[in-house]
N, C-alpha and C positions, 0 to 999 in steps of 0.2 A: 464469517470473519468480517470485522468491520473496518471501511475503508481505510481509516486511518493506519490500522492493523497491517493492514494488507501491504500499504507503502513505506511503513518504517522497517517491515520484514526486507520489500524489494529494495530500498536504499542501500542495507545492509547486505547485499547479496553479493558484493562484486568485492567489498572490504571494510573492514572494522574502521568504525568512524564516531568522533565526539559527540555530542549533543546538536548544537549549533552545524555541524556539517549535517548530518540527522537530517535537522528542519529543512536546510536549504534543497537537500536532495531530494528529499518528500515533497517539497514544493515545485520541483524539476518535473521529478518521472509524472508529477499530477496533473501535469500544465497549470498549475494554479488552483486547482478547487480543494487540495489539503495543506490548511495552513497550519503548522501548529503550533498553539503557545507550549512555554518552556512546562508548565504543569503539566498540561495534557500528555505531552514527549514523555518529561521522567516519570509518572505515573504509569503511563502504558510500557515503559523498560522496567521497570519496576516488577509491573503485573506479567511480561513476557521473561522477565527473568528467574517469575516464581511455575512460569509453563515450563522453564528449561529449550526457549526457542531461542532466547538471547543471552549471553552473557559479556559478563566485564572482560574486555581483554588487556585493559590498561588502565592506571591510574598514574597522571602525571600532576606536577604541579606547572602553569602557568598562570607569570604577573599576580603569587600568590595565589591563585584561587586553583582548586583541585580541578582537573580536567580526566575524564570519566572518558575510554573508548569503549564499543560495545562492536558485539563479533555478535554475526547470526553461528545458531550449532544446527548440527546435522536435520535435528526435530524441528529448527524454524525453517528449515529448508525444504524438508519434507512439507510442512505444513503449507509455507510459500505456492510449492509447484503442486498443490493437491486443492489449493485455493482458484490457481491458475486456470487448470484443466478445468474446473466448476465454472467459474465466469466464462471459460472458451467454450463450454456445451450451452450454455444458457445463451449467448452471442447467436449461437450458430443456428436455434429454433425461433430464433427473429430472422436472422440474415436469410436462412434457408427456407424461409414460407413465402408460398409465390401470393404476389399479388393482384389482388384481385383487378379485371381488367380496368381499368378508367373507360372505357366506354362502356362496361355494365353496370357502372358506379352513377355516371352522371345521367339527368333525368333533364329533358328538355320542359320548361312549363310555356304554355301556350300563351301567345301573348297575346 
């Protein structure tokens, strides 16, 4: 799953939210390294909506212009914590490899 993926699913995780909350929240939970323009967003709601991980839960109108909420379903959820547990085992074969000594590493050269 690709990062962007991965944080518009976690945005959605806690409540169905417009476009514009979307971005803001994906650029929260990311600390800043997923920015997303408004294409990239409804292109990938689009393409998560034809996986059946997202869907419409609202459509209002605001200051005339349609405003779209989108709900994570059961399968983006599924997919979310099974994305989760991948990155948490991949973490853990870094975290958990011991390092090798810094005094077997460094090499004195003779001066």
């Amino acid at each position: 799953m690709r990062e962007p993926t991965y944080f518009i699913l976690a945005a959605l995780q806690d409540e169905p939210l417009h476009g514009y909350a979307i971005v803001k929240r994906v650029q929260d939970l990311s600390d800043g390294r997923v920015r997303l323009t408004t294409g990239t967003l409804y292109a990938a709601l689009d393409r998560l909506a034809g996986e059946e991980m997202v869907r419409l839960a609202a459509e209002t109108v605001v200051n005339g212009r349609a405003r779209r909420t989108y709900e994570l379903t059961a399968h983006g959820l599924s997919a979310l914590q099974e994305e989760a547990a991948r990155l948490a085992a991949a973490a853990r074969i870094v975290r958990d490899r011991s390092l090798p000594s810094t005094a077997a590493t460094v090499r004195t050269v003779p001066a």
